[in-house]
Backbone as a printed PyTorch tensor [residue, N CA C, xyz], in Angstrom:
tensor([[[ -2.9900,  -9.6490,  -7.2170],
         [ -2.7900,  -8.2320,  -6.9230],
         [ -1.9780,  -8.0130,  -5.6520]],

        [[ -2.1200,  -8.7240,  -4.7570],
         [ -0.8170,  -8.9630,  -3.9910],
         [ -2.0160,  -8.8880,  -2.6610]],

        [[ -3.2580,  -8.8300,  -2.7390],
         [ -3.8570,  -8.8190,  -1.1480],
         [ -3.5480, -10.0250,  -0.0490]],

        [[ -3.3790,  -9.6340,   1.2150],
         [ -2.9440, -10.9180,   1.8020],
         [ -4.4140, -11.3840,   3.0670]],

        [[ -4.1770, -12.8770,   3.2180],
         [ -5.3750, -13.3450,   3.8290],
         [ -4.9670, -12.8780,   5.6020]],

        [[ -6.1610, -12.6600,   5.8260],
         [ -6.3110, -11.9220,   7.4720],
         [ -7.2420, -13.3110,   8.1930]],

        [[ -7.0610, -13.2180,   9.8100],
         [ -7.1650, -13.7980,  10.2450],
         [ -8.1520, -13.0670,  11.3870]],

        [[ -9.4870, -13.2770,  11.2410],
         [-10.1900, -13.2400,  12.4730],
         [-11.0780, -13.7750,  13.1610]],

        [[ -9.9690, -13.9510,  13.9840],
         [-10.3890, -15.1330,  15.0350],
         [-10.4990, -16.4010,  14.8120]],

        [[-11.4440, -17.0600,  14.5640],
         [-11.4160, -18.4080,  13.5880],
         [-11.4350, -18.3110,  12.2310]],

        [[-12.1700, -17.1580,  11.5750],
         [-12.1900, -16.8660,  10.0910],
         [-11.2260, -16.9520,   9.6080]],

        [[-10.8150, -17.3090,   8.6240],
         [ -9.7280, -16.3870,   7.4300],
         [-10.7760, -15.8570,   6.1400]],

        [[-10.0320, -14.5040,   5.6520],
         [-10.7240, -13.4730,   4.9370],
         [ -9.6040, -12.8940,   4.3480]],

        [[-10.1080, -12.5520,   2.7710],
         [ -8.8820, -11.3460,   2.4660],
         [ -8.7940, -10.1570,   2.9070]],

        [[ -8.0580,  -9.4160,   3.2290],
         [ -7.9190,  -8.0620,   3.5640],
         [ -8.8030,  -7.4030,   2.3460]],

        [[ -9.6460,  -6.0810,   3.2640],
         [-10.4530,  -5.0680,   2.3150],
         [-10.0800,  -4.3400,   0.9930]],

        [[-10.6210,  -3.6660,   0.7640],
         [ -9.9180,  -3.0320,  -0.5340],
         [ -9.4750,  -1.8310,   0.2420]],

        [[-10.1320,  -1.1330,   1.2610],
         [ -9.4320,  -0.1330,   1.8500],
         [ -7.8980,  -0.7110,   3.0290]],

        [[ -8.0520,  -2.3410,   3.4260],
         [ -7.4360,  -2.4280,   4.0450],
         [ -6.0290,  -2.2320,   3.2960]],

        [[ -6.3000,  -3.0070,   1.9540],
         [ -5.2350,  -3.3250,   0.7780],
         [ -4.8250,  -1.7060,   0.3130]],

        [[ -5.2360,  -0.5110,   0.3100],
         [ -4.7400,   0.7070,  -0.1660],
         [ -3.9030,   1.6130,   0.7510]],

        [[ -4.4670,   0.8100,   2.0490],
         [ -3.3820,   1.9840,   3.2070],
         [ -2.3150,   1.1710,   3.3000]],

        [[ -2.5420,  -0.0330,   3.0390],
         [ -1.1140,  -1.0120,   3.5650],
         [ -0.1530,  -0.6510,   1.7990]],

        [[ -0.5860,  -0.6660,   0.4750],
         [  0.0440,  -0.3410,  -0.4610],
         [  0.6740,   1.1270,  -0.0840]],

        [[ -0.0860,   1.8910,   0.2180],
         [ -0.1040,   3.1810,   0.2000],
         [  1.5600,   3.3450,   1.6430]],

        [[  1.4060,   2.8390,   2.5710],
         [  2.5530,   2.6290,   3.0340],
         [  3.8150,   2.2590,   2.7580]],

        [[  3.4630,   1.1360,   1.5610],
         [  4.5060,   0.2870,   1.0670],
         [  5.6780,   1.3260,   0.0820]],

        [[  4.8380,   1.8580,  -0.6240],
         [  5.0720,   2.9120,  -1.3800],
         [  5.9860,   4.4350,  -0.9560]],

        [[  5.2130,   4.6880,   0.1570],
         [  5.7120,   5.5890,   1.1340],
         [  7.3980,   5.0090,   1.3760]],

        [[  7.3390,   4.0620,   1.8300],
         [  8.6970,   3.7590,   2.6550],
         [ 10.0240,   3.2750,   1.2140]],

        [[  9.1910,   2.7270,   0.2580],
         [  9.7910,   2.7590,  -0.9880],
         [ 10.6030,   3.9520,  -1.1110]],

        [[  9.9920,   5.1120,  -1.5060],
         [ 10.0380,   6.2360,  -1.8240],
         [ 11.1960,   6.8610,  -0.8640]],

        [[ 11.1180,   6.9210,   0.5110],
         [ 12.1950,   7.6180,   1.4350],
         [ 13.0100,   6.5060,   1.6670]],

        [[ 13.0590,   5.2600,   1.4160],
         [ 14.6300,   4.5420,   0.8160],
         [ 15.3580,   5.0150,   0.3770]],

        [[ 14.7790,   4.9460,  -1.4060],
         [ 14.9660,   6.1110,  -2.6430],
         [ 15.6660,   7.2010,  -2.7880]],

        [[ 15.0510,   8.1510,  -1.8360],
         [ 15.2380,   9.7660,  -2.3760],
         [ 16.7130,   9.4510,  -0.9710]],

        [[ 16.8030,   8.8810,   0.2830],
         [ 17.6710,   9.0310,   0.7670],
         [ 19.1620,   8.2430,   0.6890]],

        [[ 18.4320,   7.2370,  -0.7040],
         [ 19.6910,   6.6210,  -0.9850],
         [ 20.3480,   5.5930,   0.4710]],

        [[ 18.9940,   5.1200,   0.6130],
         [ 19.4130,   3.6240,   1.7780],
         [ 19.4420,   2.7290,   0.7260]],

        [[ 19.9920,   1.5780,   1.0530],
         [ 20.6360,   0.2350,   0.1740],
         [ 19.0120,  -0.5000,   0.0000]],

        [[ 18.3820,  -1.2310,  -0.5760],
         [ 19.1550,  -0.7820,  -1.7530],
         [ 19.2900,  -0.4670,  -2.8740]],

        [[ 18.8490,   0.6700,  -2.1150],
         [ 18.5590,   2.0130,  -3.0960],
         [ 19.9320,   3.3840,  -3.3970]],

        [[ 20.9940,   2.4780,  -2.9470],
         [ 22.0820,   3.4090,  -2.5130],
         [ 23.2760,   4.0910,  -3.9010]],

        [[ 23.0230,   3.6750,  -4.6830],
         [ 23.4820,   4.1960,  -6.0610],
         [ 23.0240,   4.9510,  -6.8520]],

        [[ 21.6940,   4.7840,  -7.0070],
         [ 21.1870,   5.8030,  -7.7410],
         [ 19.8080,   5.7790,  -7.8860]],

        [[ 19.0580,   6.8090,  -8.6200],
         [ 17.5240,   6.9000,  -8.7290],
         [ 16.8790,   6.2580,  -9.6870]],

        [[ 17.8740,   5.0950, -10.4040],
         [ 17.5650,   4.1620, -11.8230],
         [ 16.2170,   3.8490, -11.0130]],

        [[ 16.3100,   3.2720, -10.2760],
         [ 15.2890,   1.7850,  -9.6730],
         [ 13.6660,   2.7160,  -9.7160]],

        [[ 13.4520,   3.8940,  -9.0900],
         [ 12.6550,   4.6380,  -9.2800],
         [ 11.6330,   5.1450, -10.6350]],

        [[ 12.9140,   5.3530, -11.4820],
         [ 13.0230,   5.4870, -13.0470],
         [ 12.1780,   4.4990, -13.3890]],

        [[ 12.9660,   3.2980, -12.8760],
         [ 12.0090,   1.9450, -13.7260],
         [ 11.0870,   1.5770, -13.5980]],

        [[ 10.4620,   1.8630, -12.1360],
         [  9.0750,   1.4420, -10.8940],
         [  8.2140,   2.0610, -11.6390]],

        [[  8.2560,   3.5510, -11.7570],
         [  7.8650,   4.8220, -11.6670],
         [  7.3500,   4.4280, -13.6350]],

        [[  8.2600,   3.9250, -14.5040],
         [  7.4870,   3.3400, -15.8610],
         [  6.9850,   2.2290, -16.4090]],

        [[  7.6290,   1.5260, -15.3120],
         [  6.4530,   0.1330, -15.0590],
         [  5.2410,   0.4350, -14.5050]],

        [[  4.6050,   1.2100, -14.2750],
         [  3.3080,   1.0220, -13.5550],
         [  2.8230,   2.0590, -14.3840]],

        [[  3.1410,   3.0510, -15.1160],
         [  2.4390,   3.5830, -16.2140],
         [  2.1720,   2.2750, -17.4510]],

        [[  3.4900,   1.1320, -17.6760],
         [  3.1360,   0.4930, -18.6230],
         [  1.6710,  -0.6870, -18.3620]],

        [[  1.6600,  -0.7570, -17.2150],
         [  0.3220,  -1.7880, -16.6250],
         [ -0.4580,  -1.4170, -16.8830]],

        [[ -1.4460,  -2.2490, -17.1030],
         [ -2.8360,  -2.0640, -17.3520],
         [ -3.1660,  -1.1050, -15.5960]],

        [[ -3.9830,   0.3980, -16.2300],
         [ -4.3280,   0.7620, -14.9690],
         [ -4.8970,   0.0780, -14.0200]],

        [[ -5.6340,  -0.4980, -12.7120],
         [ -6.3910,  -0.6090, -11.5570],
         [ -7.2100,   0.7000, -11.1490]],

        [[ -8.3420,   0.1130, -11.0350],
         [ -9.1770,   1.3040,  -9.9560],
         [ -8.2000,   1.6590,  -8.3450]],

        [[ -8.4790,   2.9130,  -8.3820],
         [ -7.9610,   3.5200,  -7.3650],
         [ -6.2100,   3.3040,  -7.3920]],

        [[ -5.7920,   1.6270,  -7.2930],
         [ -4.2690,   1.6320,  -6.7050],
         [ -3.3450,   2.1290,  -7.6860]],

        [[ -4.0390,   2.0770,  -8.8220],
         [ -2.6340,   2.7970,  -9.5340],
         [ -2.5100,   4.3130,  -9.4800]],

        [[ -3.6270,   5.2580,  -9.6180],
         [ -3.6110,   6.9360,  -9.1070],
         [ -2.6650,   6.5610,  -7.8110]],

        [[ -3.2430,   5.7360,  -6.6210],
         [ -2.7090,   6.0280,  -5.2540],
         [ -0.9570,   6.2270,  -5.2830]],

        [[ -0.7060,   5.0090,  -6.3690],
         [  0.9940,   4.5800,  -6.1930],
         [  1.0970,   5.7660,  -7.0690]],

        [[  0.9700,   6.5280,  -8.0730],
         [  1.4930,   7.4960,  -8.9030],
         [  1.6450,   8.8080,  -7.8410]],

        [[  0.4510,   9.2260,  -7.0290],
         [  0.3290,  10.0560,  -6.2820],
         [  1.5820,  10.4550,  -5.4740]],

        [[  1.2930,   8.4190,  -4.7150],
         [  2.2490,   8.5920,  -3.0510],
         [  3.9600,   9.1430,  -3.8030]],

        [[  4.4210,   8.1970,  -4.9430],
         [  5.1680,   8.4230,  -5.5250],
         [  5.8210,   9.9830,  -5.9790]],

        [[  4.6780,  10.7820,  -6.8420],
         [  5.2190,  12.0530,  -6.8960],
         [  5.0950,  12.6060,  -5.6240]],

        [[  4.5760,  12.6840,  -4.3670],
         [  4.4660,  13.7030,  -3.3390],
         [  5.8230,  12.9690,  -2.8940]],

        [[  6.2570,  12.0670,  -2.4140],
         [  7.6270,  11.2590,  -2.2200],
         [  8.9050,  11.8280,  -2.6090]],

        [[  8.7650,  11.3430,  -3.7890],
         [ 10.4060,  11.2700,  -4.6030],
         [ 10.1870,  12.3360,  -5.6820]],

        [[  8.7960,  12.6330,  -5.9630],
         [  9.1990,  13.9000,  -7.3210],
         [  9.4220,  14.7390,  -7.6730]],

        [[ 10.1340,  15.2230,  -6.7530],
         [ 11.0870,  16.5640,  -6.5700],
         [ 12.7280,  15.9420,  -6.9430]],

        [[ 12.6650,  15.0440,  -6.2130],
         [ 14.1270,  14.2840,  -6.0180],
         [ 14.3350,  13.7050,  -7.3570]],

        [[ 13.1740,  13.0180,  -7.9270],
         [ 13.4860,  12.3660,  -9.5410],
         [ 13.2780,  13.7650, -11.0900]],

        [[ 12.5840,  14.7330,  -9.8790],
         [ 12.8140,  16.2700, -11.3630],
         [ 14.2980,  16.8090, -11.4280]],

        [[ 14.8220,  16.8140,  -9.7980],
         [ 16.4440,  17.3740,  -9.8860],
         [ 17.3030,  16.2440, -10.6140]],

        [[ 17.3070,  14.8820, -10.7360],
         [ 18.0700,  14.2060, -10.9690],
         [ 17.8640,  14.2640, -12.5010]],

        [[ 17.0990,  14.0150, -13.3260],
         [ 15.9800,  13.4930, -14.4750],
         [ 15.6400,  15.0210, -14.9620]],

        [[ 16.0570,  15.9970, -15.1380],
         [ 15.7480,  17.4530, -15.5370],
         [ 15.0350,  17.0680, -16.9820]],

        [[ 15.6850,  16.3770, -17.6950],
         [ 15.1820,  16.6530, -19.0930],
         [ 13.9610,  15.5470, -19.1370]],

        [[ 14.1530,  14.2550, -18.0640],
         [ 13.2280,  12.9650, -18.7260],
         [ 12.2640,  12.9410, -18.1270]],

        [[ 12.5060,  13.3060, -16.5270],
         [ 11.0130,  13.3700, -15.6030],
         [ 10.1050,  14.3750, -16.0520]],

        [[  9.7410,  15.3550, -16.6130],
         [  8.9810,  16.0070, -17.1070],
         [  8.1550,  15.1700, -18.1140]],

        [[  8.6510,  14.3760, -18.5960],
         [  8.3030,  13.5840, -19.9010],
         [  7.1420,  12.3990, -19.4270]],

        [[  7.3450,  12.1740, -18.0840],
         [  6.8780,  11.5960, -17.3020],
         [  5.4560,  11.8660, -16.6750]],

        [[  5.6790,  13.0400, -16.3150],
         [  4.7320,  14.0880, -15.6050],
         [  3.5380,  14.5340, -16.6390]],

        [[  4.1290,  14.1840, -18.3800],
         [  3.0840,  14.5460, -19.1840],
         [  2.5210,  13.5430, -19.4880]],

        [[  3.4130,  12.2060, -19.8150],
         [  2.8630,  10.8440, -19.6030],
         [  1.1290,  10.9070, -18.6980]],

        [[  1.5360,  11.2450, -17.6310],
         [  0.1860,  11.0600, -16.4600],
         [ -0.6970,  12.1210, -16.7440]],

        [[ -0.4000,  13.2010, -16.9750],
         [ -1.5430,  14.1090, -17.1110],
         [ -2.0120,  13.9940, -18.4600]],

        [[ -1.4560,  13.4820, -19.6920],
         [ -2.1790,  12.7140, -21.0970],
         [ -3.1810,  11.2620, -20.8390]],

        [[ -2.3300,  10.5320, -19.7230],
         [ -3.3490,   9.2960, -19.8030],
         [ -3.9170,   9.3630, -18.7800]],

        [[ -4.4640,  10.1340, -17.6830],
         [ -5.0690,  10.1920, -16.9190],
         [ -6.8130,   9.7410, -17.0500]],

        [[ -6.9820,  10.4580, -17.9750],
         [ -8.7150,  10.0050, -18.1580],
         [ -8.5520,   8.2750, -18.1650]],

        [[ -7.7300,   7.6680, -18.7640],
         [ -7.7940,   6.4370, -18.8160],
         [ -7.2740,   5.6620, -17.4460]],

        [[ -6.0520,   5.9190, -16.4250],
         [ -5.4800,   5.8120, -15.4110],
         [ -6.3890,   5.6620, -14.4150]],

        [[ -7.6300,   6.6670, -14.4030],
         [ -8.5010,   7.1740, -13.3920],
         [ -9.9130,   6.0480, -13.3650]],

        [[ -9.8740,   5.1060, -14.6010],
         [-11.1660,   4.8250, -14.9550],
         [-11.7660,   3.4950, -13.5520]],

        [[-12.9910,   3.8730, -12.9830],
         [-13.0930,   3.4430, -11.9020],
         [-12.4420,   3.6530, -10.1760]],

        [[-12.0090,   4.9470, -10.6270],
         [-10.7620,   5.0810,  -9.5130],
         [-11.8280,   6.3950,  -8.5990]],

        [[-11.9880,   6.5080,  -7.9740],
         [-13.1400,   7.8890,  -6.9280],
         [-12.1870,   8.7390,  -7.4830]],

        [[-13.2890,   9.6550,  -7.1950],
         [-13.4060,  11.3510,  -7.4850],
         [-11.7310,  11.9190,  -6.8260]],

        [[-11.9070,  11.7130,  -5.1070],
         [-10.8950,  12.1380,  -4.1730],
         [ -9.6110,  11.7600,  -4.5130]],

        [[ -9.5040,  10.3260,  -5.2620],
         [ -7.9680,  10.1640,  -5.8950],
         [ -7.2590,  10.6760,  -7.0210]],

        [[ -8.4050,  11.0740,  -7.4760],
         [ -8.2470,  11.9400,  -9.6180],
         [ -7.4380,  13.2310,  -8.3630]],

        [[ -8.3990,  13.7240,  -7.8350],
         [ -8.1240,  15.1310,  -7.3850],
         [ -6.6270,  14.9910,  -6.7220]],

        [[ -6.9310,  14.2970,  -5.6110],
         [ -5.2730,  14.3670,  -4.7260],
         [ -4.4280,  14.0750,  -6.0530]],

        [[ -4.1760,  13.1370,  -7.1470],
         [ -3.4620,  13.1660,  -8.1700],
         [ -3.5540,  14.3980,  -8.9670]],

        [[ -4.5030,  15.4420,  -8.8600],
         [ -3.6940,  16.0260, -10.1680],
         [ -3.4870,  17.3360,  -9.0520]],

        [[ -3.3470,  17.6270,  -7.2760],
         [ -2.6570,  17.9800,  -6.9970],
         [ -1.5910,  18.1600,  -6.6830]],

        [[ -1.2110,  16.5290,  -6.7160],
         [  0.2220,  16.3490,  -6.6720],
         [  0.9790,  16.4840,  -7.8470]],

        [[  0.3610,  16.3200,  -9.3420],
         [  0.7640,  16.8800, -10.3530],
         [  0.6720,  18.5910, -10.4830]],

        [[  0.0460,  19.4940,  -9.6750],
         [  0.4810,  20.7060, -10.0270],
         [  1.4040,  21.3600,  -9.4880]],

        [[  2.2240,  20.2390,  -9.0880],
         [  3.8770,  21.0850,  -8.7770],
         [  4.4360,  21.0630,  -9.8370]],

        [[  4.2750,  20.3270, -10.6030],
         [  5.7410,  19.7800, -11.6460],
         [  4.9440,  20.9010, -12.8490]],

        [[  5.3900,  21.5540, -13.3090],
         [  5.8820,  22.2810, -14.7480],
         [  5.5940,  21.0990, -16.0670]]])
């Protein structure tokens, strides 16, 4: 899943599950304003987004990290991938709010919610 081993003091330990969601949850973030600002290299176009953005609907969901990355993602770039994507990102947006009951399974209460507020922008 990509957690990395931490070091304390003499221990080694994997990083938490909360440690592992703020550090994804960052990763994602900085993904995203690459992206929408078209830094390299991300500098051609919003394909790469396109593809991220339906690869991780095609995965088997995760508790919590997959709502988180769908979330950080639309509050991010999903304005930027509705202007570009007029006809396909919508298609997208129904994608998540159809498989959500399943997306969500094991995932807390507070992430369903922040997800389907970040879904009530999009139309």
């Amino acid at each position: 899943m990509g957690y990395i081993e931490k070091v304390d003091g003499s221990q080694r330990r994997l990083e938490t599950d909360d440690e592992f969601l703020v550090r994804m949850n960052g990763l994602i973030r900085l993904f995203c304003k690459l992206l929408v600002n078209r830094i390299p290299p991300f500098d051609k176009d919003l394909s790469f987004g396109w593809k991220w953005c339906s690869d991780v609907l095609n995965l088997p969901a995760r508790p919590n990290i997959t709502l988180i990355l769908l979330r950080v993602f639309l509050e991010e770039a999903g304005e930027t991938m509705m202007k570009e994507y007029a006809k396909q990102f919508p298609k997208i947006i129904r994608t998540i709010r159809k498989n959500l009951p399943q997306l969500a399974k094991g995932t807390s209460d507070s992430e369903i919610s922040r997800l389907q507020t970040a879904l009530e922008k999009f139309p």
